[in-house]
C-alpha positions as CSV (number, residue, x, y, z in Angstrom):
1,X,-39.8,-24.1,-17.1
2,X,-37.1,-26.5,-15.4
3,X,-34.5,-28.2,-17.1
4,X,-32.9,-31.6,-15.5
5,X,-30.0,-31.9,-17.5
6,X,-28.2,-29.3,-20.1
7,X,-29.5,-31.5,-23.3
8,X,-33.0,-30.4,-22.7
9,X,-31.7,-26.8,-22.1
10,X,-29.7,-26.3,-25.4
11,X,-32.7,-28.2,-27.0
12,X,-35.2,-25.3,-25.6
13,X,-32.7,-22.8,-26.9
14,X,-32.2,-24.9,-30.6
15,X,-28.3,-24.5,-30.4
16,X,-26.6,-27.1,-30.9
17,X,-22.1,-26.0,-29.6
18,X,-19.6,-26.8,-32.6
19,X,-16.7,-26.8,-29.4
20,X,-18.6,-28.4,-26.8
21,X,-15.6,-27.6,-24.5
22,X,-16.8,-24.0,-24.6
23,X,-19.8,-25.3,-23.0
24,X,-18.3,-27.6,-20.4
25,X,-16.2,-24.7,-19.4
26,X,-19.0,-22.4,-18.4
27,X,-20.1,-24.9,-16.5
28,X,-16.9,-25.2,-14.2
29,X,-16.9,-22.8,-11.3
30,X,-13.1,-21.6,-10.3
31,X,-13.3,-23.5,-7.3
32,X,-13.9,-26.9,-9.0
33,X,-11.6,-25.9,-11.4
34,X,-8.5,-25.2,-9.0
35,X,-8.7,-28.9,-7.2
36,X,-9.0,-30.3,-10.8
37,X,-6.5,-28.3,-12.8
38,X,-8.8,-27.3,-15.3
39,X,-10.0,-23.8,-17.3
40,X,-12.7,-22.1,-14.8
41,X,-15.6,-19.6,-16.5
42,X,-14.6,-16.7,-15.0
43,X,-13.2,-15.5,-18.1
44,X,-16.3,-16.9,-20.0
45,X,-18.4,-14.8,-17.5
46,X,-16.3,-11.8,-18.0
47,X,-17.4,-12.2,-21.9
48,X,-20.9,-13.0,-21.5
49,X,-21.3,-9.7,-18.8
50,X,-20.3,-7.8,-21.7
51,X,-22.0,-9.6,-24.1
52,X,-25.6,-9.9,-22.5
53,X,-25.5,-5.9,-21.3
54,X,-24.6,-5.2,-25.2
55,X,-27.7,-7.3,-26.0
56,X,-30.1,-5.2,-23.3
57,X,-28.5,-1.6,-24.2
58,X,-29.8,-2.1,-28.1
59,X,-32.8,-3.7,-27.2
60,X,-33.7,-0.5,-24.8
61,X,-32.8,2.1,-27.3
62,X,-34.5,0.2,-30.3
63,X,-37.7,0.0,-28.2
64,X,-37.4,3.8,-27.9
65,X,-39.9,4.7,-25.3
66,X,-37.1,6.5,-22.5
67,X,-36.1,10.3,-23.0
68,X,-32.7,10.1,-21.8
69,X,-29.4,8.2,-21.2
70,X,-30.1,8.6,-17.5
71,X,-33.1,6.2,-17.7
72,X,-31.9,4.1,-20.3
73,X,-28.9,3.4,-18.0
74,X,-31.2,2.7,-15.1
75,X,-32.9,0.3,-17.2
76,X,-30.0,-1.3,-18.3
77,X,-29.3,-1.9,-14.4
78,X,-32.3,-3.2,-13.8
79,X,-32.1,-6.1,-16.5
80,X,-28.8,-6.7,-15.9
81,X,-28.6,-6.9,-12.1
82,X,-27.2,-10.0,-10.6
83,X,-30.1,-10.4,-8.6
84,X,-32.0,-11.0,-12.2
85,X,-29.8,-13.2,-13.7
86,X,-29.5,-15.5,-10.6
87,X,-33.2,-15.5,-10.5
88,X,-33.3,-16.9,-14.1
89,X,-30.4,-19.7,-13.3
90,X,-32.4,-20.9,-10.3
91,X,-35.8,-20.9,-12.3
92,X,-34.3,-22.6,-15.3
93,X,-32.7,-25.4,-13.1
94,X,-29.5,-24.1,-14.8
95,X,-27.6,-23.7,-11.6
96,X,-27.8,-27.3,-11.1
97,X,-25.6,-28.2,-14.0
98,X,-22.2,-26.1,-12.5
99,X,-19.6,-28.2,-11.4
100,X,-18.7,-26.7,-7.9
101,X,-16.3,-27.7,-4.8
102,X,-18.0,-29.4,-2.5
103,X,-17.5,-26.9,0.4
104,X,-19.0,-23.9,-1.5
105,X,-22.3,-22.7,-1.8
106,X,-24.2,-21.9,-4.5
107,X,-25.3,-17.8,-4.1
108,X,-26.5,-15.2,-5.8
109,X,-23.3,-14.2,-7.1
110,X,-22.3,-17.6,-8.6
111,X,-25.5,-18.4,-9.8
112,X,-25.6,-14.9,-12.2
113,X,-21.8,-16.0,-13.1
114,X,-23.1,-19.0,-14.3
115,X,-25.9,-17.3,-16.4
116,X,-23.5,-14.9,-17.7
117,X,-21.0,-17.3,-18.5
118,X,-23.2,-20.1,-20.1
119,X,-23.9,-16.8,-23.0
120,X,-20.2,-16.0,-23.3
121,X,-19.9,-19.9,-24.6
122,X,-22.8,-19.6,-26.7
123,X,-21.3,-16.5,-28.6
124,X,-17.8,-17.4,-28.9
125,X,-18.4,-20.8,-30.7
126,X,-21.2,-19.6,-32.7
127,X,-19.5,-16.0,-32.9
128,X,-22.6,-14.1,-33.6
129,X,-24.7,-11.2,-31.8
130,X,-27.5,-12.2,-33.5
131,X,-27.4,-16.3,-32.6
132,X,-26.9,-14.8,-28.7
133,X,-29.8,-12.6,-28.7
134,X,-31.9,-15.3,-30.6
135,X,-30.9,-17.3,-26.9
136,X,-32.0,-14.7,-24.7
137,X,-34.9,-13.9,-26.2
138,X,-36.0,-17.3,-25.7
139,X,-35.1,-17.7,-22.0
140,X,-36.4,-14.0,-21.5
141,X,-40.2,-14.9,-23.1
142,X,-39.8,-18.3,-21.1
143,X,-39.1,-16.2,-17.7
144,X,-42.0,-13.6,-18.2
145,X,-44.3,-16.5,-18.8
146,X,-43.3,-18.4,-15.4
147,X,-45.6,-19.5,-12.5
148,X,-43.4,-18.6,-10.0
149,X,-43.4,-14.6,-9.5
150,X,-40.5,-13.6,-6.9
151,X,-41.0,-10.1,-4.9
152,X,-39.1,-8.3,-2.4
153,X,-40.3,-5.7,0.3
154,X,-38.0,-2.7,1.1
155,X,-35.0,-3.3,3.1
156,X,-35.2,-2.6,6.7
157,X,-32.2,-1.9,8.6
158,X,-32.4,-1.9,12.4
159,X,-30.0,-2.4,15.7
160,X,-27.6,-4.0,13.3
161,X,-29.9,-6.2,11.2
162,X,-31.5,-6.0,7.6
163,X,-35.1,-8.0,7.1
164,X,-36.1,-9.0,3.9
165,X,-39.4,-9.8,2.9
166,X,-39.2,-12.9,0.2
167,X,-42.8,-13.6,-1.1
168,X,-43.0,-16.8,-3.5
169,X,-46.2,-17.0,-5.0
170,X,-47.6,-19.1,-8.4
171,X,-51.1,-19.8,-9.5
172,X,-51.8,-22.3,-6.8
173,X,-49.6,-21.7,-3.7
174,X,-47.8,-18.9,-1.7
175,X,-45.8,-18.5,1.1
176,X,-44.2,-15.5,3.1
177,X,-40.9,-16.0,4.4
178,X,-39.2,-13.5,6.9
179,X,-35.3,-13.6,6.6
180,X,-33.0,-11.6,9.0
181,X,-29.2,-10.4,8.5
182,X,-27.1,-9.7,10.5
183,X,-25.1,-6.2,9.0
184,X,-22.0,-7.6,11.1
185,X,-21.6,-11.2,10.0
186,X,-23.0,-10.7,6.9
187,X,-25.0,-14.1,7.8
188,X,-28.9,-14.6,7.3
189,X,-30.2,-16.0,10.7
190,X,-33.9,-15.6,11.4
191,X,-35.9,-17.5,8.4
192,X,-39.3,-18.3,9.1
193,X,-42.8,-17.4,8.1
194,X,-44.3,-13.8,8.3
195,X,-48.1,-15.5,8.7
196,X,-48.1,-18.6,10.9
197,X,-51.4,-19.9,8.9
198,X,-48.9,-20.5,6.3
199,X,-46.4,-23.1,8.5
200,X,-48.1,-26.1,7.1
201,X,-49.0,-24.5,3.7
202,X,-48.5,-27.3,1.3
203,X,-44.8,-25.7,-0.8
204,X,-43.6,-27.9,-3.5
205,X,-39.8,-28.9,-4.1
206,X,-39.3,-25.7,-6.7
207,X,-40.4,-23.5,-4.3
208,X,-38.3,-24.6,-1.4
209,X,-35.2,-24.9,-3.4
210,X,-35.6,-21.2,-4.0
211,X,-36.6,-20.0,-1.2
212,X,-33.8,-22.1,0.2
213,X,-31.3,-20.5,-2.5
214,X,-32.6,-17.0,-1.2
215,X,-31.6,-17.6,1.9
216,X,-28.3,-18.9,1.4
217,X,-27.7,-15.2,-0.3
């Protein structure tokens, strides 16, 4: 599920904002937000952190099937990561809706901001736990049925570099990407396919813009 605009989005999620501002502010990344003297949603992002790991944490303990803090916590982690989060943005198409400078990139960390944020707006102006969750829920059963199924391979760390193994894979295509960082720079620099059958595999536009947005990270 892709959303082009953020009418269609808060139609999926059937909330409709009493202070659209809220909204409009989640949507405005600090750097936007310092060339046009306006409210950035970093402290909408703050909220929304809290707000979606409060959201996880009783969902885990309610489902009741982990023996101890330990592994509840590690759960939490997991479904909370940043990593997560800016895999949802990018799948939703929500990460298309931030207003952003025009020099900065859109990565990993940004995109999960932006997730996190756009649920801190959602509970302030309807300033209920239960409205929040009824959001996530829907976004969470959306992701778990989508086509596109993103995996990692272990991190290998050699002679100063980290490869990552991106495989992006849905009922009818796959490709196997190769990227290479340099533990220096901190840049990604060697993108390209692991198989070289798959070179002139037929990708569509959603895959290359995440494959593309995994790069960039």
């Amino acid at each position: 599920m892709y959303f082009k605009d953020v009418k269609d989005f808060l139609e999926f999620l059937e909330y409709r904002f009493i202070n659209i501002n809220l909204l409009n502010t989640s949507l405005t990344h600090s750097s936007f937000a310092n060339e046009n003297k306006q409210e950035s949603n970093e402290k909408l992002e703050f909220l929304g952190d809290r707000v979606l790991n409060l959201i996880v944490s009783a969902k885990i303990y309610h489902k009741g099937d982990l023996k101890n803090e330990g592994e509840m916590d590690n759960k939490r982690k997991l479904l909370t990561s940043n990593l997560l989060w800016s895999k949802y943005c990018v799948n939703l198409g929500l990460h298309t809706f931030i207003k952003i400078s025009k020099n900065v990139l859109i990565n990993e960390t940004i995109a999960s901001g932006l997730f996190e944020s756009i649920f801190g707006s959602i509970f302030l102006d309807s300033n209920s736990l239960e409205v929040t969750t009824r959001c996530y829920d829907k976004i969470i059963l959306s992701q778990e049925s989508h086509e596109i199924d993103i995996k990692y391979s272990p991190l290998y760390k050699y002679e100063g570099l980290k490869t990552m193994k991106i495989v992006l894979e849905n009922n009818e295509q796959s490709c196997a990407l190769l990227a290479t960082k340099n533990l220096g720079s901190g840049q990604w620099n060697g993108f390209k396919f692991i198989n070289s059958k798959l070179e002139n595999y037929k990708i569509d536009d959603k895959l290359k813009n995440i494959a593309q947005f995994l790069y960039k990270n």
